[in-house]
C-alpha positions as CSV (number, residue, x, y, z in Angstrom):
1,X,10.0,8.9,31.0
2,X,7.1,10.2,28.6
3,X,3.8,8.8,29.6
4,X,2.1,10.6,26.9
5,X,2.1,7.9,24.3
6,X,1.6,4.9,26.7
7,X,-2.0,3.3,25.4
8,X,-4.2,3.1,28.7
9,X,-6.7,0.3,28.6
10,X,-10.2,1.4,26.9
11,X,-8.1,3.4,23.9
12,X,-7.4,3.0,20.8
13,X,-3.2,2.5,19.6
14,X,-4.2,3.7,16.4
15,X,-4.0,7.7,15.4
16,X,-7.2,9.3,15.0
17,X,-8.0,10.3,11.1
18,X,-6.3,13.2,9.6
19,X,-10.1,15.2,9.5
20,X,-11.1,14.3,12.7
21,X,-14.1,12.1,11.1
22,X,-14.7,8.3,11.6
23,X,-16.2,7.9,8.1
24,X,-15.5,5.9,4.6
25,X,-11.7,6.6,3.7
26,X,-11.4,8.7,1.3
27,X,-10.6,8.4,-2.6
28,X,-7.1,9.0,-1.7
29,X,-6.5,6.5,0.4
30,X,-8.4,4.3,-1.3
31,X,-6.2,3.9,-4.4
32,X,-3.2,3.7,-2.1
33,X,-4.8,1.1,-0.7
34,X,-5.4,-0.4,-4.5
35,X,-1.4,0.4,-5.3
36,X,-0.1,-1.4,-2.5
37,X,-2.3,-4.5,-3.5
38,X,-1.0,-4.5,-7.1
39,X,2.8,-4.5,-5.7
40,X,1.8,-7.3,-3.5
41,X,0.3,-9.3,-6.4
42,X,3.4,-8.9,-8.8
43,X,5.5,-10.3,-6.3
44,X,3.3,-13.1,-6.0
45,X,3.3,-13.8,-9.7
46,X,6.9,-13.6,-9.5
47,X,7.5,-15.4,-6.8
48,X,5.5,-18.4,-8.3
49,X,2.7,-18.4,-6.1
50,X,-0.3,-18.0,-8.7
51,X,-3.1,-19.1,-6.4
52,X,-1.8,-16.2,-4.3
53,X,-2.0,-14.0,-6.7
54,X,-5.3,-14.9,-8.2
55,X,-6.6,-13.8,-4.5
56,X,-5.1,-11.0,-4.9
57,X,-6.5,-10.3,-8.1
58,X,-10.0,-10.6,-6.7
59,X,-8.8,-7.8,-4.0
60,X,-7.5,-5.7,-6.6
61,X,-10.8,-6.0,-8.6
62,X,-13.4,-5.3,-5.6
63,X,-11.0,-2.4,-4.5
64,X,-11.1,-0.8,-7.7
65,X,-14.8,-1.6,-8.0
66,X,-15.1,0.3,-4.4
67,X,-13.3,2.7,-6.0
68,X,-15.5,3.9,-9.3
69,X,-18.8,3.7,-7.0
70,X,-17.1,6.4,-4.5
71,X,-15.7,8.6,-6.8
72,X,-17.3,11.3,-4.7
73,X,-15.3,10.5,-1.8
């Protein structure tokens, strides 16, 4: 068996970021952060489930707000 993978105590399960740098994500990642919150929302408008979605429309707008003032990242 690999032991290479096993997650010791004291480490982190999650991969370390692509440029080696714990920082702000970058723009990037940022709107696919904002994409996969706007599929979320339409299926809760669909779905019926509008006070859902309103919450999700506040995400939406703070992520996109997070967005235009790091448009240097």
């Amino acid at each position: 068996m690999n032991h290479t993978n096993v997650v010791r105590s004291g480490q982190n399960a999650s991969p370390a970021p692509a440029n080696g740098l714990s920082g702000p994500p970058s723009r990037f990642t940022q709107i696919r952060a904002y994409q996969q919150l706007a599929k979320v929302r339409l299926r809760e408008r669909l779905s019926g489930s509008a006070t859902s979605a309103t919450l999700y429309d506040l995400l939406m707008r703070d992520q996109l707000t997070f967005i235009k003032l790091n448009s240097h990242a």
